[in-house]
N, C-alpha and C positions, 0 to 999 in steps of 0.2 A: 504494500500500500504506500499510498503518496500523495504530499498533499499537494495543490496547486494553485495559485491564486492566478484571478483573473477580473478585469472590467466587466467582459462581458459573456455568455457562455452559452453558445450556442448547438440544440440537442438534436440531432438527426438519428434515433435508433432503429428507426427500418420496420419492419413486419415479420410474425413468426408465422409458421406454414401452421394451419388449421389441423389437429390431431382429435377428431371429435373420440366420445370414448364409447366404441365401436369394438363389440370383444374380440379379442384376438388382436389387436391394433399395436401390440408391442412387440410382433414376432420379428427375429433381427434380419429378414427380406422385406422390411415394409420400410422404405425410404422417403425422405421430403426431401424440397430442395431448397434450398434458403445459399447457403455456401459454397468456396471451392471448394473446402473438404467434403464436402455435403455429395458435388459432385465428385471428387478421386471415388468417394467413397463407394457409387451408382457405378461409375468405371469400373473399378474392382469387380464387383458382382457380374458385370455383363461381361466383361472378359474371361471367366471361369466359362469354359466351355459347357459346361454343367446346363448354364441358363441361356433358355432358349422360349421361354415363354416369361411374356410381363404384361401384366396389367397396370395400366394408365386412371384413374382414378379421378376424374374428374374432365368434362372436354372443353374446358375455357382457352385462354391462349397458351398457358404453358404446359397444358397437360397435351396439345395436341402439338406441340416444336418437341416435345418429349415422343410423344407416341411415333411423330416424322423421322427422328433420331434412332431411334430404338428401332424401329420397324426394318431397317438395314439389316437384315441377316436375324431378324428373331420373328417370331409369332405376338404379335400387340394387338391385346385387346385395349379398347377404350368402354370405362362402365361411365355413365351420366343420369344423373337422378333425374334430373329436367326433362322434357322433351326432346331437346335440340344440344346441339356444341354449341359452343361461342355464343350467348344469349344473351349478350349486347349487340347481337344483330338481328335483325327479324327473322321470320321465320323463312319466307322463300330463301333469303340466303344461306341461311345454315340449311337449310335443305341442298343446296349447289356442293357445299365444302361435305354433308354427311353421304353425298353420293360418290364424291372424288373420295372418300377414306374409302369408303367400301371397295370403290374401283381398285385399290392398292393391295388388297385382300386382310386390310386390316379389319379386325368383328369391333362392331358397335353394338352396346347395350345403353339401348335410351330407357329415361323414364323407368328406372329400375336401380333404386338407392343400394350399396350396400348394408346385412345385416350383422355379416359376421368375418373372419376370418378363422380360419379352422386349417392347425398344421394334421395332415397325414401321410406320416413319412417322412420323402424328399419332397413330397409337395404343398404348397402352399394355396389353399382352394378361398376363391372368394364367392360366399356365399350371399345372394340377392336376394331384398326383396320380394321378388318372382318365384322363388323355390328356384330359381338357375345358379350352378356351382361352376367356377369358372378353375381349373385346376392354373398355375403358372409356379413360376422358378420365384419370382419379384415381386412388388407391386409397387408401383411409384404414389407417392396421394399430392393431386393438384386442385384440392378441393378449396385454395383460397387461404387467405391469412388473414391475420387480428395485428394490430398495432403493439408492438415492445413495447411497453412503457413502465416497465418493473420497475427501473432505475429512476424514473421519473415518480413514478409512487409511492417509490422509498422514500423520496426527496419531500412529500408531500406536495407536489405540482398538482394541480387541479385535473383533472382527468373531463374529458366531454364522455355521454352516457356512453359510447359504441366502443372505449377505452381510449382511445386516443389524446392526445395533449393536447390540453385547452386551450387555447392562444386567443390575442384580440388582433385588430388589423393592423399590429406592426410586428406580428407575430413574438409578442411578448408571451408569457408564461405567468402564474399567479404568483412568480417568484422572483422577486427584484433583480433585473441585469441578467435572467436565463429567458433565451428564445430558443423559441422550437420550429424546424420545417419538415417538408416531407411526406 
């Protein structure tokens, strides 16, 4: 530890990947991605010749640059509880992008939340909503994030309801000389 003085102290902590508590959720092939180690870590696992199936966890934008990436030499399922991928765009369009996945021979599961995860074996099965069990090696989860702001809570900085740093419009903080962006 160390201390630091400063005029003014400005807090940038970023977003943690959303780990809702989903049983099975802490088996050691269930990955997020937030970091580089995050990623070595992803690299690791797909380089083991072993893994040859992954499920993608989510079809917003980084669960499907994930699923583009991965899809290179492995079997990528995408599961998506909504109707659609990407659903900040309407609907004929994610219809255009969910036909070009399929075209790839990547499998999509719309409209069909995860319930569980369930190890048997070597295999790691994600079980749906639907009674569908999807067996794979992986699972990436791109279900979205919530605002860090631990350090900022500790501090006692105001927090706005969805957790995030409360700031006003010169992006100050409840706490004199700390600003927050981001």
């Amino acid at each position: 530890e160390t201390t630091e003085s400063y005029d003014a102290l400005v807090l940038s902590p970023g977003a943690s990947p959303i780990r809702p508590p989903i049983p099975g959720i802490d088996d050691s092939s269930i990955y997020t991605l937030r970091s580089v180690s995050d990623i070595d870590t992803i690299k690791t696992k797909i380089d083991n010749p072993a893994t040859k199936r992954i499920a993608v966890i989510g079809g917003g934008f980084i669960g499907l640059e994930m699923a583009e990436n991965l899809h290179r030499g492995m079997k990528v399922s995408i599961i998506e509880a909504v109707d659609q991928v990407m659903n900040v765009i309407d609907y004929d369009m994610a219809a255009i992008v969910q036909a070009e996945i399929r075209s790839k021979g990547v499998a999509l599961y719309l409209k069909d939340g995860v319930k569980a995860f369930e190890r048997r074996g070597a295999d790691l099965v994600v079980c749906l909503q639907s009674g569908k069990e999807i067996a794979c090696d992986a699972v990436i989860l791109s279900i979205g994030v919530r605002p860090d702001t631990k350090l900022a809570k500790d501090c006692g900085i105001e927090l706005a309801p969805n957790g995030a740093i409360k700031v006003n419009e010169y992006f100050a903080t409840s706490q004199n000389g700390i600003y927050a962006i981001g």
